[in-house]
Structure formats: C-alpha cells, structure tokens
C-alpha angles and dihedrals in degrees: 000000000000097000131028127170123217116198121219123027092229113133092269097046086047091052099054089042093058088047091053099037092053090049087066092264105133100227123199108195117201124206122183095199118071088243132055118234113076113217083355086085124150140211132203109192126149094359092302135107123223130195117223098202152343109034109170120073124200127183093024081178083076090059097040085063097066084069103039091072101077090033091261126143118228093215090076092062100033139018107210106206111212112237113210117198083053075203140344101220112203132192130211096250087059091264114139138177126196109224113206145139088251093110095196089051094037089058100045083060098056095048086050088065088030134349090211092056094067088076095038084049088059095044089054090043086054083053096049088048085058110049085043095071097043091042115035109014104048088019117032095084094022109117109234097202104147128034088245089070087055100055088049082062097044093076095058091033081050098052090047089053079237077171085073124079128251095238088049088055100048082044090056093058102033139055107189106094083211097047091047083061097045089062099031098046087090100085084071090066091066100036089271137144112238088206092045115028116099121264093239086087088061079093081080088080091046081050094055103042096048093047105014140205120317138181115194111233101257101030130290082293087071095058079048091057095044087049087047088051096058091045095058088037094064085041112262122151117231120204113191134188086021115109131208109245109177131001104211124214145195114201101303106349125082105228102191151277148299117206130195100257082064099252119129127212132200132206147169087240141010123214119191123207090166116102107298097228087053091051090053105036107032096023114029097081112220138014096325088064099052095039087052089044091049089046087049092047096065092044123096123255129213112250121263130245128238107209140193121202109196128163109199132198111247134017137280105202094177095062108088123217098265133027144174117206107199124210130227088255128059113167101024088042090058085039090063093053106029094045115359098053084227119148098207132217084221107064132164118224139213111208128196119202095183093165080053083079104015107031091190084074085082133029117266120297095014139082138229129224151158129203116202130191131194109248132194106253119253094257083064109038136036107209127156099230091183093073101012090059099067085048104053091043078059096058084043097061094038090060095047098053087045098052099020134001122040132225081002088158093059100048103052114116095181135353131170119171131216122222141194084260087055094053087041087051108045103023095043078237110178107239089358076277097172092204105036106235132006116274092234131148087252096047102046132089115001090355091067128069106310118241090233111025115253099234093021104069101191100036115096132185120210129169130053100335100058133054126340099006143209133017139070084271094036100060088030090060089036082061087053101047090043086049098046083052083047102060104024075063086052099050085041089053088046097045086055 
C-alpha cells in the first residue's frame, strides 16, 4: 500500500492519517468543511473562540503517541493545561460536589453528602479498575472483525456483569441518590444512557482519575492544528472544503473517489472518518452501500446536543472550567431524550468556562462559555429548531442566571446557538445523532461498524462509529486499531 485516502479531518480521521503517513504510506486526508477537526470545530466571533465540540481531554498519553512515532514531542505542537475540579456537579437544592483525581479530597466530598459511601466509593473504583484494564487496555484498540473475536472477550465482559448498567453498578455500591449521579453521569459524555449503557464504561472513571483532565492552551482547535502540523510534517496532503462525494468501487476493492470540485483520487486503500450511515448510504457507490445503510437503519443513535455559545463582559471566578448542572429529574429526564423524543422544561446543563483556565480564549476583561443541553435526535423528535433554538437559548440563559450566574442576560456581549439540525446539516450526522450509535452492549465491540468492511477489503471506517466509539480517546484508539488493519493488509500484500 503507497497511497491511502481518509475521508473526513475529524480527530479520528487525523489520527489514522498521521499513523499511516509516519509508516511511509502517502496519506491524502479530505475534508468537506474550510476548516480540520470534525465536530472539534471552532468559531472566532467578537474577539472570542469558541470550541464546537469535545472539551474535555482525557489520556493525553493517546495522543502523545501520535508523536512519539517519528520521535516527536507533542509538547512542541500543543500545551495541554491541567483542569481541577475535573467538574462541580450542582444540584438543584445548592448542593455541589467537586469531582477530581485529589483522593483525599475526593473522599471528604463524598462523606460530606454520606460517610458510608466512602467504603462503597472504593469498592466501585476497584470495578472500574477493573473494567479499565479488559476494555480499554487489551480492547480498546483491538479490531473486532469476526464473532469469534467476540466470544474471546465474553469471558472477561461476563465476569465484569458488562450485561448490567452503569448507573445499576454505581447504584450497587452506593446509597446517596447525588452521589449515584455524580459517578454515572460519564456515559453522556459519549452519547450514552447512564440507566442503560453497559458497565463496562464505568472505566471512564479509572481513565480520569490515572491521566486526568486537560484543556489544550488555545481550545480543543489547538490540539487539531498540532495534530494538522504533524500530518504535513510527515508529509500528508490535506484537502480541505472539498467533500467526498462518491468511493468507487470494483468487486471487492475500493478503487477511489470522486469529490465535489470534480476531481477523482485513487488509492490502495479508503478510510472513511465521516458518519458512518452517510459513508455507506450517500458515498459507498452499488448494492454494498444500500445493504450497510438498511443494517444501520434498524440499529439505535446517541442522542444529539443543543448548544449556546455566549461571551460576557466581565468574569465569574467562582465558576470553575467545567460544570454539570443537574435537573430535578435523573431517570425520567434520560427517559425523555433516550426513549420519549421529549425535549424537557427541566434540563439539565453542561456548562463549559474555557477562559476559566486559558483566559486568551476571550478579550480583556470578559469570559468565554458554552451550555449545552442533551436533545432528542432528529429520528425521535420533530421539533422546528428554527424557531424552538432561540427559545430554548432563552430558557438557558434564564437557568443559569437562577442557579448560577447573576444578571447573565445583561452581560452577554454575543451568543449564537448550534442544533441537531446543525450536526445533520454540516456533519452529514444521521439523525443529527452528536456521538454516532449508541454505546450499548449490543452495539459495542464487534456489534458495532466494523473497523475494514466485511465484503470491501480495502475500505476501512475510524472514528465514532466504529469500535470502540465516542470520545477524544475512543476514536483516537479506533485509529489505532483501523491503522494497525491498514498496514498489516499492506506487508501481507508485499510478502505475496
């Protein structure tokens, strides 16, 4: 294999471009927007920046790796800025809780909500432990491309009761209703329902606590353009605001693509880092295409985001980095997005303070911020976001200023807001799902895309849809486990 073409500039997609590209394949790496990063987009308005998407980034060895494989330091690219609280979790009766990896701390906080909890606290973190070295250290960039490779990994998912929820499993071990949200709350992170998602993604906690929580100097689009800098560095041609509009294919090779501007490549291999529904149904040319897109259209979709951008005069130092703003609700709240299609009054918010950590992120003498809010996806709710989003951003702003930050209305300076419609629309995201498909039992692992299509050989798939999901470390270990595919394909092809 001398040339291969990844489809979409998203982290993932970087990721297996820069692992290709510093084993000697010569990687060109097309991206439809004007700018890399997927869902890792970024804004400039007003003399503020603001993140698109994932903020918080956990495992920054991961990342240093990508580095490492030329002998490179990561450090020279980006500056990852520790964040401590990891959150402030706050309730609707003023109670809070700081969530870090400062055991002590950590520990104290727990016995302020209930002193038994303490015990039950250290038996879930030996779980998570647990389910931290099967899932994510020997799986996590481990190809599940046939069912036997399924049933090597039952015996280890069985022993772990990987059938149970996370939520079930925190409840198991602790009493305090707060205190079961505190440590099930992760799944969302990754599109996933606390009451239903399996407890293997309890090893989020485990993930946390061992590498912490980082913000790169600049916003998440500053870890983008480190990672686009050791691309081009290796070599790699990047081709941006030129979509892929169709991957060609003859019997079981993919041949090449055909991108919107009218010009064609060809490759040895195509990996895709786009949606996976939208690889297979709009891209992936004959019958392979529509089979995969009917298979994907029974399956289930993470939920999608509603999110306001807002840049205030002044500061709030009291507000940490990151927060979660818990409703009065849990289980019937999750109930209205993950299975109702209800967008609820009572929301809960999760609200991001980046100039809380790297003031350049705003001008002098003001802050920058974004709420989000969980939303139904667009197959399970019809909502008019046109007129719904800027009343909803109204309801935002009007709970914030209620639980959290005063006179919030008057001191906004600039605010726009992203919907479902916005991730259908420029991510080509089925259903406007933010996190591809659901992280459930049955559709993780080998349940779930695979990383090389099963009748395609060349054509691969990396990034949230595939194993083993969402995340900044998910899609990160799913571009290791695709590249390692990719190239152990190449030395076979040389050794014939």
């Amino acid at each position: 294999m001398r040339r291969a073409i990844v489809i979409g500039a998203g982290i993932g997609g970087l990721a297996l471009a820069i692992r290709l590209q510093s084993a000697g394949v010569a990687v060109d790496l097309v991206e439809a927007r004007d700018r890399p990063g997927g869902r890792a987009y970024v804004w400039e308005r007003d003399g503020f920046t603001f993140d698109a998407g994932p903020t918080v980034i956990t495992d920054p060895a991961c990342l240093a790796e990508l580095w490492r494989l030329t002998g490179a330091d990561m450090a020279a690219d980006v500056t990852l800025l520790p964040v401590s609280p990891f959150y402030r979790l706050q309730w609707p009766d003023g109670s809070h809780f700081d969530y870090g990896n400062d055991e002590p701390a950590l520990r104290r906080e727990i016995a302020a909500f209930n002193p038994a909890d303490v015990a039950g606290y250290e038996r879930f973190l030996r779980y998570s432990e647990a389910v931290h070295a099967e899932g994510y250290v020997k799986l996590g960039a481990v190809p599940f491309l046939d069912f036997a490779s399924m049933l090597k990994a039952a015996p280890a998912l069985a022993r772990q009761r990987a059938w149970r929820s996370v939520y079930a499993t925190v409840a198991s071990h602790i009493r305090d209703a707060r205190l079961r949200e505190a440590f099930s709350f992760h799944t969302l992170l990754v599109g996933g329902n606390p009451m239903a998602t399996s407890a293997i993604y309890a090893l989020i906690h485990k993930l946390e606590k061992d590498g912490g929580v980082w913000f790169a100097q600049g916003g998440t689009n500053a870890l983008v353009a480190g990672l686009v800098r050791q691309f081009e560095r290796l070599g790699g041609r990047l081709r941006l605001g030129d979509k892929v509009v169709r991957i060609h294919s003859e019997g079981r090779r993919a041949t090449g693509v055909t991108l919107a501007s009218g010009h064609s490549l060809r490759a040895d291999a195509i990996a895709s880092n786009a949606d996976v529904m939208h690889s297979y149904r709009d891209l992936l040319a004959g019958g392979r295409g529509r089979k995969m897109a009917r298979r994907l259209g029974r399956k289930k979709w993470s939920p999608s985001l509603f999110v306001l951008h807002f840049g205030v005069e002044g500061h709030y130092p009291g507000v940490p980095h990151h927060m979660i703003l818990f409703a009065e609700r849990y289980r019937e709240l999750l109930d209205d997005i993950y299975r109702r299609g209800v967008l609820s009054d009572d929301f809960a918010i999760y609200l991001h303070h980046p100039s809380a950590t790297d003031p350049s992120l705003a001008p002098p003498g003001r802050s920058t911020f974004y709420a989000l809010v969980p939303a139904p996806h667009l197959g399970h709710a019809a909502i008019d976001w046109n007129s719904e989003g800027e009343t909803l951003a109204r309801k935002i702003i009007a709970k914030l200023e209620e639980r959290l930050l005063p006179d919030l209305s008057q001191r906004i300076v600039t605010r726009f807001h992203y919907t479902p419609r916005d991730f259908s629309a420029d991510l080509a995201a089925h259903h406007g799902s933010a996190f591809s498909l659901l992280p459930s039992l049955t559709q993780s692992a080998w349940f779930r895309t695979h990383n090389r299509d099963d009748a395609i050989d060349n054509l691969y798939f990396v990034g949230a849809g595939t194993h083993p999901g969402a995340g900044i470390p998910g899609v990160v270990a799913s571009a290791k486990a695709t590249a390692g595919l990719m190239l152990d394909a190449a030395a076979l092809a040389v050794a014939d």
